[in-house]
C-alpha positions, 0 to 999 in steps of 0.5 A: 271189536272183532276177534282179538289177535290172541284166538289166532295164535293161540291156534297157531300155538297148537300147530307148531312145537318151539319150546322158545316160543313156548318160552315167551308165550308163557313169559310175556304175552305181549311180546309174544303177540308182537313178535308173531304179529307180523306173520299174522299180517302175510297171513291176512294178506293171502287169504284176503282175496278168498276169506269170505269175513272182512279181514280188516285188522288194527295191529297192536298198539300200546297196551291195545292188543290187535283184533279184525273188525269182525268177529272170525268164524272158527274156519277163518281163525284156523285158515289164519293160523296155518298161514301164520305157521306158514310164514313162521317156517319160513323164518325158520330155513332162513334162520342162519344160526340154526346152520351152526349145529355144535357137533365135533366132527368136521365132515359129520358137522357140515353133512348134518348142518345139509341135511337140517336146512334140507329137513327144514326146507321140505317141510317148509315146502310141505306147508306151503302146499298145504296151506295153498291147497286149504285156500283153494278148498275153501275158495271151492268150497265158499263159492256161489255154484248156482250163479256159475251153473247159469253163466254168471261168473261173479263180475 
């Protein structure tokens, strides 16, 4: 057995600041590791192409906590979890609750309610960038330059 699901989102926990997941980390692990699981999967499906590590995963089940086939280097570990944060934001400007802010009045109500999912929107933008950006970093960076230098582009 590979890595186990936990050493990711323990890295994703360290990149984001939710005091409710923060709430059911500390409560239940098990909840926590299925809930985020699933984002942890979209993360593993956009790096598959260019992680240089199999990323083959068996998801969680019963009392067996998921884990990849390999043990993941700590740049692989890492270029997860900012995928899975990612993926996690993007839940957030979907969240449709999160457009109901309590406040009194009536016209400072729906130019707050504007500007938090404009916030949220930016930032989730922000980090899609980015993350795409590392991808190609690390593509850039995994590459075989020598074969390149002679032509042979990889078939």
């Amino acid at each position: 057995m590979g890595t186990n699901l936990t050493e990711v989102l323990d890295l994703f926990m360290l990149l984001q600041n939710d005091y409710r997941l923060l709430d059911l980390y500390t409560s239940s692990s098990a909840s926590f590791n299925t809930y985020l699981e699933g984002w942890l999967l979209y993360a593993i499906n956009d790096f598959d192409g260019v992680c240089t590590q199999s990323l083959t995963y068996t998801p969680t089940s019963g009392s067996t906590t998921g884990y990849f086939s390999e043990t993941l280097t700590n740049e692989n570990k890492l270029m997860l979890s900012q995928l899975t944060v990612r993926y996690w934001m993007a839940k957030e400007v979907q969240d449709v609750l999160q457009m109901n802010l309590n406040l009194e009045d009536h016209d400072f109500k729906h130019f707050a309610e504007s500007q938090n999912l404009g916030e949220k929107q930016r930032m989730h933008n922000f980090k899609r960038e980015e993350v795409a950006q590392l991808i190609v970093d690390y593509g850039y960076k995994h590459n075989d330059w020598t074969s390149w230098g002679s032509q042979s582009f990889g078939g």
